[in-house]
Backbone as CSV, one residue per row, in Angstrom:
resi,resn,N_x,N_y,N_z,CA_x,CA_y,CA_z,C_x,C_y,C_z
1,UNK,59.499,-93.593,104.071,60.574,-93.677,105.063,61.733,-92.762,104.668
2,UNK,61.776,-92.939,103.133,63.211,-91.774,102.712,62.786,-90.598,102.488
3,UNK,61.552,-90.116,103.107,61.159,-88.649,102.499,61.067,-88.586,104.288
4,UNK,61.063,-89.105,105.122,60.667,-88.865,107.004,62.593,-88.743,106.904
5,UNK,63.271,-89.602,106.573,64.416,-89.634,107.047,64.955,-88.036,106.704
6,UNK,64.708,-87.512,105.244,65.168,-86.487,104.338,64.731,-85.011,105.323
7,UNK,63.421,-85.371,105.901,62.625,-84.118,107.039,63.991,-84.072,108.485
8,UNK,64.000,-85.211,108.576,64.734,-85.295,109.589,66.181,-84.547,109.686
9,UNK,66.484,-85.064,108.641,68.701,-84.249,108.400,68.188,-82.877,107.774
10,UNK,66.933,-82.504,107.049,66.889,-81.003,106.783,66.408,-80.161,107.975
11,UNK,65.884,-80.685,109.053,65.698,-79.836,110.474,66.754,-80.015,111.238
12,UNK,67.302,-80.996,111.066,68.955,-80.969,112.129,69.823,-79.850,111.716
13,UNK,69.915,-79.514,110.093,70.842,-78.779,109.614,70.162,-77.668,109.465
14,UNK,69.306,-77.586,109.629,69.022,-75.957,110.018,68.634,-75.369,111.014
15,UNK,68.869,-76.313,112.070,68.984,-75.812,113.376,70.307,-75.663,113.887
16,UNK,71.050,-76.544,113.120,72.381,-76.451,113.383,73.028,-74.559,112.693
17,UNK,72.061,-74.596,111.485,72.387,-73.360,110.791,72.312,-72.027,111.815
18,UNK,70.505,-72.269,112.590,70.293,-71.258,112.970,70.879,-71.184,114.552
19,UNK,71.923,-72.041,114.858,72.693,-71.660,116.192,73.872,-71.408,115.613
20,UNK,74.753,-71.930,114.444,75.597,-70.767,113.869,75.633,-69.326,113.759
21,UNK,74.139,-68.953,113.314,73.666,-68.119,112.726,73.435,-66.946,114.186
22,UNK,74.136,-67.120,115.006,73.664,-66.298,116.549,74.517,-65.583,116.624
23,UNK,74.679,-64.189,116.993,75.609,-63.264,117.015,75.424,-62.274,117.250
24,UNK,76.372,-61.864,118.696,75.763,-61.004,119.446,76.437,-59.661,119.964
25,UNK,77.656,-60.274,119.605,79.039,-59.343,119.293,79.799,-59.249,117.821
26,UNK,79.593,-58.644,116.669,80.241,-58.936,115.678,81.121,-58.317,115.763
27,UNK,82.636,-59.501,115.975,83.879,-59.032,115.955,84.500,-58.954,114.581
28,UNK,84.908,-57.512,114.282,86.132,-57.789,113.143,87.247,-56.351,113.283
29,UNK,88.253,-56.290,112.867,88.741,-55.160,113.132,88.562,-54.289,112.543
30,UNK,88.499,-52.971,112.548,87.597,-51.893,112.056,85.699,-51.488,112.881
31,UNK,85.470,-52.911,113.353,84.358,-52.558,113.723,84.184,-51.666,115.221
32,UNK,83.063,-50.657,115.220,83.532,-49.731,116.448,81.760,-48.986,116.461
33,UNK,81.616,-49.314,117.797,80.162,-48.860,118.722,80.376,-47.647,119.346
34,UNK,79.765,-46.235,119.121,79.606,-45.108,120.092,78.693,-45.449,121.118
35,UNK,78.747,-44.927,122.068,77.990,-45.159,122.924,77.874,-43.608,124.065
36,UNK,76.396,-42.968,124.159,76.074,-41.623,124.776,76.125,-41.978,126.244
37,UNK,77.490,-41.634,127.396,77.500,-42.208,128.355,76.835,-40.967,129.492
38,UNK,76.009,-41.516,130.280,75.422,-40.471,131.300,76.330,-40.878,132.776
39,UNK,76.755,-40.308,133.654,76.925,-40.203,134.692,76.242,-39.584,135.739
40,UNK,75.657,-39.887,136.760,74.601,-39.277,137.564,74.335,-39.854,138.731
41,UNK,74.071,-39.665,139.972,73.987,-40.087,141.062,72.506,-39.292,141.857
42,UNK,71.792,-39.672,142.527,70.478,-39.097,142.517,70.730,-38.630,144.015
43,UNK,71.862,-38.113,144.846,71.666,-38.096,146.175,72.400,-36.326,145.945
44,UNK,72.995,-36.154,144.656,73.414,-34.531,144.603,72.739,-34.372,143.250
45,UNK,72.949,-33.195,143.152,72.688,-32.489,141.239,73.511,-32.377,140.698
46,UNK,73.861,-33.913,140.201,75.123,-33.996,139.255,74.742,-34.716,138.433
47,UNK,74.581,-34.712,137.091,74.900,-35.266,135.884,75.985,-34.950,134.902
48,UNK,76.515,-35.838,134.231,77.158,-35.780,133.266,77.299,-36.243,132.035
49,UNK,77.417,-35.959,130.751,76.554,-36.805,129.915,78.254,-36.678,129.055
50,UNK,78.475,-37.716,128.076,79.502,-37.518,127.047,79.383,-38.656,126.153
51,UNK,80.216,-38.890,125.306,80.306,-39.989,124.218,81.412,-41.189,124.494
52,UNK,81.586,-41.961,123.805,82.365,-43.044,123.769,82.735,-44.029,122.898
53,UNK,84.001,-44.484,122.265,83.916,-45.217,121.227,84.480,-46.362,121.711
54,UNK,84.063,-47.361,121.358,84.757,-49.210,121.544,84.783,-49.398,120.230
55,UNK,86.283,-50.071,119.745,86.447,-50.046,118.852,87.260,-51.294,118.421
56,UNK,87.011,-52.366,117.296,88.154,-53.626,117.520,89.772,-53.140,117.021
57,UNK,90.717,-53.167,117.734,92.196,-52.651,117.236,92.627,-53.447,116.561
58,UNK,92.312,-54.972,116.680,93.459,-55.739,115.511,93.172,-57.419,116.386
59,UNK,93.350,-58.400,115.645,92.933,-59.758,115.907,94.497,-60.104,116.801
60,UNK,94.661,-60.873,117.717,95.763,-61.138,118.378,95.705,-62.677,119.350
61,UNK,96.760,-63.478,119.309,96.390,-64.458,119.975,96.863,-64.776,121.593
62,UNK,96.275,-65.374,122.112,96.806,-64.656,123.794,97.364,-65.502,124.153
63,UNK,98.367,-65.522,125.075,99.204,-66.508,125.969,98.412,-68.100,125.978
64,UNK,97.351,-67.759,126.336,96.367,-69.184,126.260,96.658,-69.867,124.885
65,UNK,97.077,-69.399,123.904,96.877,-70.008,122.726,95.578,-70.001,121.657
66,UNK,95.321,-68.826,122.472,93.673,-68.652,121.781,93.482,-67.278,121.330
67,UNK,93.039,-67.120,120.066,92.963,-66.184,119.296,91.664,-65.321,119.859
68,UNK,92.088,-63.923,120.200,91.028,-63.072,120.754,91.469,-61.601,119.494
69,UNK,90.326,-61.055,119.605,89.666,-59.870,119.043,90.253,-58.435,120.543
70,UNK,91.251,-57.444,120.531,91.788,-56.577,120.783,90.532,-55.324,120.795
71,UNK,90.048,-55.074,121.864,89.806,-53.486,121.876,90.050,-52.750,122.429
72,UNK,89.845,-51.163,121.978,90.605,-50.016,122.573,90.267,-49.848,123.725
73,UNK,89.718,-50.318,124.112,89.045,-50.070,126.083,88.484,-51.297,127.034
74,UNK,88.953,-51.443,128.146,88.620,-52.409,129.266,86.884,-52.380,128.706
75,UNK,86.305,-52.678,128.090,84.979,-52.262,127.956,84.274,-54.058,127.480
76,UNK,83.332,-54.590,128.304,83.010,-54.217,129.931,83.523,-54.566,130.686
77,UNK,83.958,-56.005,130.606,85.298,-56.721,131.536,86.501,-56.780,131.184
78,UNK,86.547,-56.326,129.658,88.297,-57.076,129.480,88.357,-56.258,128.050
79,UNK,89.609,-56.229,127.538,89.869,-55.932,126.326,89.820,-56.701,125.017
80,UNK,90.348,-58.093,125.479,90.599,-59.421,124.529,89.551,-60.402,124.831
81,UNK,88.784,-60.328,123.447,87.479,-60.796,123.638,87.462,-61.661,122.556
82,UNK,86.179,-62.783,122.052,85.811,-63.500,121.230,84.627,-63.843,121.066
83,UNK,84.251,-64.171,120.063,82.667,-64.581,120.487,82.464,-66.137,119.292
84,UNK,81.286,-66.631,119.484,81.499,-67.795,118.629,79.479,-67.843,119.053
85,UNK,78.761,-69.212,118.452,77.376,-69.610,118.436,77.026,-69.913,119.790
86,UNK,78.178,-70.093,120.700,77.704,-70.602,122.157,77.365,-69.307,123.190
87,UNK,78.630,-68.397,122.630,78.456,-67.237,123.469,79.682,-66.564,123.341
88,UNK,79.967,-65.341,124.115,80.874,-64.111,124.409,81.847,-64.538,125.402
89,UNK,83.132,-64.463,124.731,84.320,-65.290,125.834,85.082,-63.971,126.215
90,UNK,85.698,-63.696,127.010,86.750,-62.931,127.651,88.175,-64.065,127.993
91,UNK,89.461,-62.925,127.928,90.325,-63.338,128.222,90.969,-63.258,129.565
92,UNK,91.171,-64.020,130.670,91.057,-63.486,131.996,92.947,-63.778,132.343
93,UNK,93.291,-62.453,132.161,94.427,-62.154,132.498,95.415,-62.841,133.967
94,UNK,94.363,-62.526,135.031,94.692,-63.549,135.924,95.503,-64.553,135.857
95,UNK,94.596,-65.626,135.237,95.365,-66.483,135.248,95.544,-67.438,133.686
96,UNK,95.316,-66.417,132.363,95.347,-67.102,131.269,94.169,-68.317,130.934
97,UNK,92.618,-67.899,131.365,92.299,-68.895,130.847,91.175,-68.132,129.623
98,UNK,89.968,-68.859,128.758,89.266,-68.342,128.027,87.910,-68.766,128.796
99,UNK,87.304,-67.900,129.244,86.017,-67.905,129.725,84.728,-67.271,129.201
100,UNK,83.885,-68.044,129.190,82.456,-68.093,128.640,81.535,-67.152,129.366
101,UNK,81.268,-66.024,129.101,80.582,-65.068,130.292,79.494,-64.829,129.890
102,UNK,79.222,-64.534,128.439,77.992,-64.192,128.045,77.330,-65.316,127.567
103,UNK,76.708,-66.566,127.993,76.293,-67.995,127.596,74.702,-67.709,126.729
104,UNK,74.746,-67.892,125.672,73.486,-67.770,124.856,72.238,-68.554,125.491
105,UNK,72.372,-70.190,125.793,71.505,-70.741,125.752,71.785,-70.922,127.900
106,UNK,72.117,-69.898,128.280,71.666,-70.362,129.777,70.784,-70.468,130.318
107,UNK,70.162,-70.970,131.188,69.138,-71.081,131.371,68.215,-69.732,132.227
108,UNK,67.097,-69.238,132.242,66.894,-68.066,132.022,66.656,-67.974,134.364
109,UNK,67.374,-66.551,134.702,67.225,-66.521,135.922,67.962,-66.936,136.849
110,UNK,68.886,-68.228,136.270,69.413,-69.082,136.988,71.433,-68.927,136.621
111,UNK,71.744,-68.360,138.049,73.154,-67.857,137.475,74.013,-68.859,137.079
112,UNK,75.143,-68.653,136.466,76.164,-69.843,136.316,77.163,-69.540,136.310
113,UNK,78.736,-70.237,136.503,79.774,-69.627,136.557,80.592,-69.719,135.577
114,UNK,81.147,-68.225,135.510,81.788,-68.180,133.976,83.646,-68.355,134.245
115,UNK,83.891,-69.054,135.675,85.386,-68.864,135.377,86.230,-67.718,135.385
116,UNK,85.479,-66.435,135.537,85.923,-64.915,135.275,86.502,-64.646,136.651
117,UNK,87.522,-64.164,136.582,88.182,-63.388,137.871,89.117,-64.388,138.675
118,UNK,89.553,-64.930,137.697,90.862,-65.810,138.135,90.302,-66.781,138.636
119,UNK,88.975,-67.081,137.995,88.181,-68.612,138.701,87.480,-68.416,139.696
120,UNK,87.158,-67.253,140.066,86.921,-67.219,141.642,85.204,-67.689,141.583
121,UNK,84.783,-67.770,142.920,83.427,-68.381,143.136,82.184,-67.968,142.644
122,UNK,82.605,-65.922,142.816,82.124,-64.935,142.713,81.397,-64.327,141.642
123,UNK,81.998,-65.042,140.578,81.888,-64.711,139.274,81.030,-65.449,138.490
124,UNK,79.555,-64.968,139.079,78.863,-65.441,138.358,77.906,-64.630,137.551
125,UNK,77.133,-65.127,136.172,76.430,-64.029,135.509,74.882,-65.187,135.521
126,UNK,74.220,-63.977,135.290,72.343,-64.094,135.330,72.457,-64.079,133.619
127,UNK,71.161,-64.896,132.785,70.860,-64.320,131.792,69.017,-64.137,132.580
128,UNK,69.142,-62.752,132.027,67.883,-61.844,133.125,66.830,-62.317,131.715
129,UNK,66.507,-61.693,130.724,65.720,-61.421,129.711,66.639,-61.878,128.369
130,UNK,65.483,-62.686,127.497,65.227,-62.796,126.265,64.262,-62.054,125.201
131,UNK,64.291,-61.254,125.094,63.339,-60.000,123.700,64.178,-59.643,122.727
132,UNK,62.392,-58.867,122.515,62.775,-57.758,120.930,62.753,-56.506,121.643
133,UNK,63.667,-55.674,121.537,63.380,-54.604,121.473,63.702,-53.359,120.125
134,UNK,62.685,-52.440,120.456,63.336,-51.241,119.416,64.119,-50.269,120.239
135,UNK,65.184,-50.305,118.799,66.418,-49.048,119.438,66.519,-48.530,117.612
136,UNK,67.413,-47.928,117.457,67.460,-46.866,116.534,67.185,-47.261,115.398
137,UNK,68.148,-48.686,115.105,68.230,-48.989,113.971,66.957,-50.171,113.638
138,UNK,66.024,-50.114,114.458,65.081,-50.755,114.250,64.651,-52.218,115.411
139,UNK,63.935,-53.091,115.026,63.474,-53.984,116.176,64.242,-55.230,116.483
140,UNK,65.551,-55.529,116.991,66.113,-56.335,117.615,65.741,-57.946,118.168
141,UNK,66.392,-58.687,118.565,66.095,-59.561,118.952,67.757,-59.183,120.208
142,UNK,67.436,-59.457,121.523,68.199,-59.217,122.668,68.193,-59.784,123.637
143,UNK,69.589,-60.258,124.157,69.593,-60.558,125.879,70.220,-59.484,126.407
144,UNK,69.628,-59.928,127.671,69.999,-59.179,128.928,70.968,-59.892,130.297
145,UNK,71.951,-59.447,130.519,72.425,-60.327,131.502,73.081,-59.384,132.474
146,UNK,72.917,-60.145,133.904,74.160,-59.255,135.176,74.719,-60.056,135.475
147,UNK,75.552,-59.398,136.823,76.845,-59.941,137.511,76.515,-59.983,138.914
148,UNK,76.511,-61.174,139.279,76.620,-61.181,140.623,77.620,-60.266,141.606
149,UNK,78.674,-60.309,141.053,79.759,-59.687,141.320,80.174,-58.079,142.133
150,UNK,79.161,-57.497,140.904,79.033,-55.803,140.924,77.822,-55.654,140.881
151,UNK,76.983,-54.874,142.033,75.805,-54.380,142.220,75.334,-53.201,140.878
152,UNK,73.970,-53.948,140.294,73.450,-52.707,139.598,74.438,-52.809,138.087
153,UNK,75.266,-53.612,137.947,75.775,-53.641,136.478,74.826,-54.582,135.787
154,UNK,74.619,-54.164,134.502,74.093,-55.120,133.599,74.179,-55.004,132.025
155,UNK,74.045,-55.819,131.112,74.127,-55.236,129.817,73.205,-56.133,129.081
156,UNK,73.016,-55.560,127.882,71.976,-56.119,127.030,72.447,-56.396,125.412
157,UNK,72.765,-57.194,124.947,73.409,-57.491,123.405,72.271,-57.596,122.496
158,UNK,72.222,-56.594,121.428,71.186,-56.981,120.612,72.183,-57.521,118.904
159,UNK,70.949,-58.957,118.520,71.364,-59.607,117.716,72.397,-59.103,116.492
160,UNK,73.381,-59.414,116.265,74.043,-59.000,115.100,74.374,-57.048,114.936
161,UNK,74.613,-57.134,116.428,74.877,-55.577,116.946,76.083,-55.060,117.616
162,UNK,75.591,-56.127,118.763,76.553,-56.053,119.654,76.005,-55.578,120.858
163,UNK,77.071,-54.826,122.075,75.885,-54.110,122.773,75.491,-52.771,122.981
164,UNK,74.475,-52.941,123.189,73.572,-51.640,123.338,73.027,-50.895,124.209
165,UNK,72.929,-51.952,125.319,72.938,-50.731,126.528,73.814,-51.351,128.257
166,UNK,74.478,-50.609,128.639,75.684,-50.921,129.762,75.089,-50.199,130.825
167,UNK,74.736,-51.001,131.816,74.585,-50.253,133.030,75.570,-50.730,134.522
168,UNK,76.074,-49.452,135.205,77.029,-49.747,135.873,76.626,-49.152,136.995
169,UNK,76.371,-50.214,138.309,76.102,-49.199,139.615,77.521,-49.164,140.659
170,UNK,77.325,-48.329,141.003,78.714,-48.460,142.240,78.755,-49.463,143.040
171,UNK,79.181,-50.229,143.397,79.446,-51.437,144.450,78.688,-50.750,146.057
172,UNK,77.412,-50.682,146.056,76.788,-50.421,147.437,76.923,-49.004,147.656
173,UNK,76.735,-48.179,146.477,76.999,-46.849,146.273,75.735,-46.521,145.479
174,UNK,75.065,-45.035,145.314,74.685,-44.629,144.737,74.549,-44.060,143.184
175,UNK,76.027,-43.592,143.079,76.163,-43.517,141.937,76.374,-44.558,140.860
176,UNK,76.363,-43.938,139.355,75.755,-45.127,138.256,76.189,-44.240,137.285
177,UNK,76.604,-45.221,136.303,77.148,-44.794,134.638,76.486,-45.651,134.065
178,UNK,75.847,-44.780,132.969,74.469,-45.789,131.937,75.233,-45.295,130.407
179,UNK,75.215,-46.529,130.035,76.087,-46.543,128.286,75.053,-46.431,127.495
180,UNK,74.563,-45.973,126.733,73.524,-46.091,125.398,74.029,-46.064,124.224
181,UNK,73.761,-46.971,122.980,74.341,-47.102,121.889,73.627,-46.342,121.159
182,UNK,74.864,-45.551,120.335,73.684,-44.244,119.363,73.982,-44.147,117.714
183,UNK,75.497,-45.589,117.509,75.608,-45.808,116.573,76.665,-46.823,116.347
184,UNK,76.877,-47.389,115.067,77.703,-48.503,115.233,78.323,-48.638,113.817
185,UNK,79.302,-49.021,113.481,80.201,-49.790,111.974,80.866,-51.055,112.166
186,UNK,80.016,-51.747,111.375,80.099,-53.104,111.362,80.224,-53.578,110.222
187,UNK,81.185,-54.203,109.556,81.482,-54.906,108.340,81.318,-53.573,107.179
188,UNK,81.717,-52.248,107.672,81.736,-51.172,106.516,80.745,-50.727,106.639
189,UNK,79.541,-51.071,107.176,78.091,-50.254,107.231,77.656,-49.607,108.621
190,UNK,77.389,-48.281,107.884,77.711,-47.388,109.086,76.154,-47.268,109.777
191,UNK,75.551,-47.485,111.014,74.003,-46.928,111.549,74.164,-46.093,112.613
192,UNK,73.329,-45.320,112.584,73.008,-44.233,113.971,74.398,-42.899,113.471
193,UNK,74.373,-42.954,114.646,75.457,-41.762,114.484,76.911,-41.828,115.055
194,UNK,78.193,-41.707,114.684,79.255,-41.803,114.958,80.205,-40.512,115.105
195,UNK,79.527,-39.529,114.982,79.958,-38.407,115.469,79.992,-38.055,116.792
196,UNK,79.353,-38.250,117.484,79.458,-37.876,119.054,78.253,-36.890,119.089
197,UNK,78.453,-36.392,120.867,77.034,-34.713,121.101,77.823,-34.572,121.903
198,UNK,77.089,-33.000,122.202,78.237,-32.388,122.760,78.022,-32.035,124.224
199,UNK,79.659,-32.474,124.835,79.861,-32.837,126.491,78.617,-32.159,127.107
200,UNK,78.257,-32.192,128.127,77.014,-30.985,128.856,76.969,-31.549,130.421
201,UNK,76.736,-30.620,131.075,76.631,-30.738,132.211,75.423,-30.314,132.294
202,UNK,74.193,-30.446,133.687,73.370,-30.439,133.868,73.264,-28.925,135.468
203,UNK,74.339,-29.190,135.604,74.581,-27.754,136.756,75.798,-27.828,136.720
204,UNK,76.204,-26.816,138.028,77.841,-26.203,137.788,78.545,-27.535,138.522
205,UNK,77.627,-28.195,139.230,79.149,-29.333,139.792,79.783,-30.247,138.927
206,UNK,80.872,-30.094,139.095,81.892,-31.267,138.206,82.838,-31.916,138.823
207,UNK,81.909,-32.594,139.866,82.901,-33.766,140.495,83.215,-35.260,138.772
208,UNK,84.456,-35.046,139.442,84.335,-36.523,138.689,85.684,-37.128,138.650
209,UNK,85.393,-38.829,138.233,86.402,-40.004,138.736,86.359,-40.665,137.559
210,UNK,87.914,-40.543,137.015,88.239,-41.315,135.531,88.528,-42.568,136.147
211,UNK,88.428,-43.143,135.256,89.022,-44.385,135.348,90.702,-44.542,134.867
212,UNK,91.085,-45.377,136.066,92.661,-45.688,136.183,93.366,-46.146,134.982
213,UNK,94.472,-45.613,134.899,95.456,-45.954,133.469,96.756,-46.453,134.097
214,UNK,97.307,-46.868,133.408,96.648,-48.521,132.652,95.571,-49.169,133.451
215,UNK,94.855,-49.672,132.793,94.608,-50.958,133.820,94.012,-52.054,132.518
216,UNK,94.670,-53.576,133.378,94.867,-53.978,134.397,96.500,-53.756,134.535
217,UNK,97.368,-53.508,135.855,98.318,-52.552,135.706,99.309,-53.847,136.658
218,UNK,100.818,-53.256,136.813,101.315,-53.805,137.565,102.817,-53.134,137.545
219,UNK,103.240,-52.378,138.721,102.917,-52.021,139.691,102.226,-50.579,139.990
220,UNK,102.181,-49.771,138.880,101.294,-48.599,139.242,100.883,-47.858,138.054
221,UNK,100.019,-47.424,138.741,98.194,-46.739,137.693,98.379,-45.414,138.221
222,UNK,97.521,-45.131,137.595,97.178,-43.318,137.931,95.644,-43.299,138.267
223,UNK,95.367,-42.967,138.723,93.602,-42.397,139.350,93.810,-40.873,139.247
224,UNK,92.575,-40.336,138.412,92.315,-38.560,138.691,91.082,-38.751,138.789
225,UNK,90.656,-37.435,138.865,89.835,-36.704,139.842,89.236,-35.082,139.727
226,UNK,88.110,-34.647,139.780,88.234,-33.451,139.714,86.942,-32.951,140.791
227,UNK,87.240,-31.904,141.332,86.275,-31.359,142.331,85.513,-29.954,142.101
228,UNK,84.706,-29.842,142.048,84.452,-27.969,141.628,84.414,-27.065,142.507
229,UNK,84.454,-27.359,143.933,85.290,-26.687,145.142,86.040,-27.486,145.952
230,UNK,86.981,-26.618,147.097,88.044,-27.134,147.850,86.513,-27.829,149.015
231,UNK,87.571,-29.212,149.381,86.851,-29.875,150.525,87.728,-30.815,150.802
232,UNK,87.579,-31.854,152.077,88.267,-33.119,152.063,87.586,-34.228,151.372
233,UNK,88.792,-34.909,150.964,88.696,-35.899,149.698,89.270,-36.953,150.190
234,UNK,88.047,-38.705,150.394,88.536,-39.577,150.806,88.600,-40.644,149.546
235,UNK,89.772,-41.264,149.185,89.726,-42.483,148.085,90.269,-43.509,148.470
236,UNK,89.640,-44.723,148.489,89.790,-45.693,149.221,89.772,-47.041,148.190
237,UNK,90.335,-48.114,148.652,90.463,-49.176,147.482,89.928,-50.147,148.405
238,UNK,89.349,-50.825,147.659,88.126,-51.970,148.516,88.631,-53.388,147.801
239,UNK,88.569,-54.917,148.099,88.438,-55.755,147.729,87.131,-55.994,146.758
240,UNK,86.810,-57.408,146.029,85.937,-58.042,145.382,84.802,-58.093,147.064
241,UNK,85.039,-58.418,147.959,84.032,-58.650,148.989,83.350,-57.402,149.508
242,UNK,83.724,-56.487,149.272,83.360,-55.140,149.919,84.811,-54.934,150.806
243,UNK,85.618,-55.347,151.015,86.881,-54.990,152.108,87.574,-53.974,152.257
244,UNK,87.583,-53.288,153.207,88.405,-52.129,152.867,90.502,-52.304,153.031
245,UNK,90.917,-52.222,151.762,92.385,-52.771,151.568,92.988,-51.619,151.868
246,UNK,92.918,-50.491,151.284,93.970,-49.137,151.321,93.113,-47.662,151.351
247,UNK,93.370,-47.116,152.546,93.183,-45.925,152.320,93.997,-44.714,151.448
248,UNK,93.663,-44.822,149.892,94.226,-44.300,149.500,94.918,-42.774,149.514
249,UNK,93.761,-42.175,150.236,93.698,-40.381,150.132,93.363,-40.310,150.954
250,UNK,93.322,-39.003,151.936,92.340,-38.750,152.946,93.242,-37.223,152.984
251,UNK,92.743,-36.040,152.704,92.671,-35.176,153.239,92.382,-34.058,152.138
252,UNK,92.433,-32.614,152.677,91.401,-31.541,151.943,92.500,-31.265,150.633
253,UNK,92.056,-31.043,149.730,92.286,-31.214,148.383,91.384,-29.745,147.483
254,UNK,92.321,-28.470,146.884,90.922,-27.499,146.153,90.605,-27.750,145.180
255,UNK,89.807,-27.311,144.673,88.936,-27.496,143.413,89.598,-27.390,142.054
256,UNK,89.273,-28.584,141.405,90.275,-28.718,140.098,90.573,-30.100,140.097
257,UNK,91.570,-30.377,138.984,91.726,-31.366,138.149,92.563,-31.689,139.587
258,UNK,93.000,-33.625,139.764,94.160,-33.859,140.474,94.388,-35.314,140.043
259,UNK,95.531,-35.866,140.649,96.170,-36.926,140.316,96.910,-37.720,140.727
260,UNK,96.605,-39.049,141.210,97.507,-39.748,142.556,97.440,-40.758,141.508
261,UNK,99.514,-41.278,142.257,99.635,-42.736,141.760,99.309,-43.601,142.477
262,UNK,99.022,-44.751,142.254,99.259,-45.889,142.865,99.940,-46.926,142.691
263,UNK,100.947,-47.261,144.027,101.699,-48.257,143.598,100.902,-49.296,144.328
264,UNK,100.684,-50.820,143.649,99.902,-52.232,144.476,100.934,-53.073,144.880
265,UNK,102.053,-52.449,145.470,102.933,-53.477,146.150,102.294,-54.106,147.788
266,UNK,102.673,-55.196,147.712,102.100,-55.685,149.240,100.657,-56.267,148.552
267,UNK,99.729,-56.157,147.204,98.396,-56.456,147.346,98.552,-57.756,146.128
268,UNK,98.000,-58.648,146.620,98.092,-59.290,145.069,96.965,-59.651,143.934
269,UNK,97.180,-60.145,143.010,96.458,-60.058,141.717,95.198,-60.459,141.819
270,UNK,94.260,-59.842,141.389,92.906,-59.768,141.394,91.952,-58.327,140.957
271,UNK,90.494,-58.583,141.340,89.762,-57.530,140.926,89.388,-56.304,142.267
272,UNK,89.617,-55.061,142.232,89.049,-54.284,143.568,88.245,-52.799,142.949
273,UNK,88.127,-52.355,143.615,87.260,-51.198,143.736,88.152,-50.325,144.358
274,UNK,88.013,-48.828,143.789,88.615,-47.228,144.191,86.933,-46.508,144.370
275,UNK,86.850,-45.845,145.366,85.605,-44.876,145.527,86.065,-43.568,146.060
276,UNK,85.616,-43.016,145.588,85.624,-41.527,145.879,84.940,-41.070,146.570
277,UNK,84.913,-40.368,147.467,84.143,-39.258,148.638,84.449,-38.141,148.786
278,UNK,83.387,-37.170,147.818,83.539,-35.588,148.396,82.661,-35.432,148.811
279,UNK,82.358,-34.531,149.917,80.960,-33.966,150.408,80.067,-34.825,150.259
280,UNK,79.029,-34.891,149.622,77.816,-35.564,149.640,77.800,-36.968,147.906
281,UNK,79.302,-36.324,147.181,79.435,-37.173,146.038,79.934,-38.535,146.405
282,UNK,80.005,-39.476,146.010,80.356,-40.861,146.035,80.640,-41.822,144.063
283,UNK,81.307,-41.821,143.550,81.524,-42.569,142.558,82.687,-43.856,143.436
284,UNK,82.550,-45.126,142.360,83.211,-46.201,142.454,83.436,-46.913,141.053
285,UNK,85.002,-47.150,140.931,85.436,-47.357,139.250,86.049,-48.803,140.010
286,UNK,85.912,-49.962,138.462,86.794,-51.088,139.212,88.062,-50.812,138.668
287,UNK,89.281,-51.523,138.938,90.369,-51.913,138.495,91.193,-53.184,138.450
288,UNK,92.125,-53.553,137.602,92.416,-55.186,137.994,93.955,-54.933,138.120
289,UNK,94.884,-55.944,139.122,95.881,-55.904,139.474,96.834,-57.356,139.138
290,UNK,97.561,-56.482,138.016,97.703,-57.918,137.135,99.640,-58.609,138.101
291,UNK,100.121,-59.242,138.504,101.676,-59.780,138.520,101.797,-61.151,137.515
């Protein structure tokens, strides 16, 4: 009976160990993921390929009272992040709360709501896939999860990595930005590569749509832009529903770098969409609108 009881508290505690033991974002400061980002849309001959670093800036505790992990980029939903054995929390500016987005043990297929986006209904995530896969540094153990939210986004965390691959489609658009991880430093140990490759284009067009600074902003951001000939140029700001809120731009614009502010007076706080329209190009970046 005392050797069944002894089986018993040594499988509790090491199951208890091995859901400690889950980790899918290792946060610490110093730690920082490159990532080889492609840009490409399959309706012109445009690609664009470049690098990217996410990087933790420094441990900080947020209005909520809850200690989040700081990084250098909105990267994928938010900047102020955490993670723990249950799952990947974000800090949702909105309205100050700590939400659970990336849920380890959800149930597989079946969405759930993470509270993200100021609570809204909308905000829900899939866990799509449970595997192994191989990527550089060898054979993984990984989920996969999307967003109801944003068409064609998804990402994949591999164990004691972080993540590794980001896919972003335009909100009912064609175009798409695909993240690939090509190296990482984590706790001082460096894998893959952290140098970068170098920018390349795939033909002479160089349309393209940065993403807005600051964001999440209040009362105004900057949006640029670049075109590789003169044409008319429509940029438009959409709601979370598809809505069309502001016609931002509308008229012919020449070829080259450009740059419009935006002020969000009259709109209030939440998540929307900016899309771009030249000729036959179409990109769509989100942004959040903080009061």
């Amino acid at each position: 009976m005392k050797t069944k009881l002894l089986l018993i508290v040594f499988f509790a505690v090491l199951g208890s160990t091995l859901l400690l033991a889950q980790n899918y974002f290792p946060l610490a400061v110093g730690n920082k993921w490159q990532f080889k980002v492609t840009d490409w849309d399959p309706s012109v001959p445009y690609t664009k390929i470049d690098t990217t670093i996410v990087e933790v800036i420094k441990d900080t505790l947020a209005p909520n009272n809850v200690s989040y992990f700081l990084l250098n980029s909105y990267f994928p939903l938010g900047d102020l992040v955490r993670s723990d054995s249950l799952g990947i929390y974000y800090y949702d500016a909105l309205d100050s709360t700590d939400c659970l987005v990336y849920n380890y043990s959800a149930e597989l297929y079946e969405g759930y709501k993470t509270g993200f986006q100021s609570g809204g209904d909308s905000a829900i995530v899939t866990l799509d896939q449970i595997d192994s896969s191989n990527v550089f540094m060898g054979k993984i153990k990984t989920l996969s999860f999307s967003y109801n939210w944003m068409i064609g986004h998804s990402i994949t965390f591999g164990e004691n990595t972080g993540p590794i691959i980001y896919h972003t489609g335009g909100d009912g658009v064609s175009s798409r930005t695909d993240y690939e991880l090509i190296g990482y430093k984590i706790d001082g140990q460096i894998v893959g590569s952290l140098t970068g490759v170098k920018n390349e284009s795939t033909t002479l067009d160089n349309y393209w749509l940065d993403q807005n600074y600051p964001n999440p902003f209040n009362p105004t951001t900057t949006i640029s832009f670049s075109l590789p000939e003169g044409q008319n140029v429509e940029l438009t700001l959409y709601n979370i529903l598809g809505r069309k809120m502001v016609m931002l731009l509308n008229e012919y614009k020449q070829a080259g770098k450009h740059k419009l502010e935006f002020i969000s007076s009259g709109l209030p706080s939440g998540v929307y969409f900016y899309q771009l329209k030249a000729g036959q190009f179409i990109q769509t970046k989100r942004l959040v609108i903080l009061k």
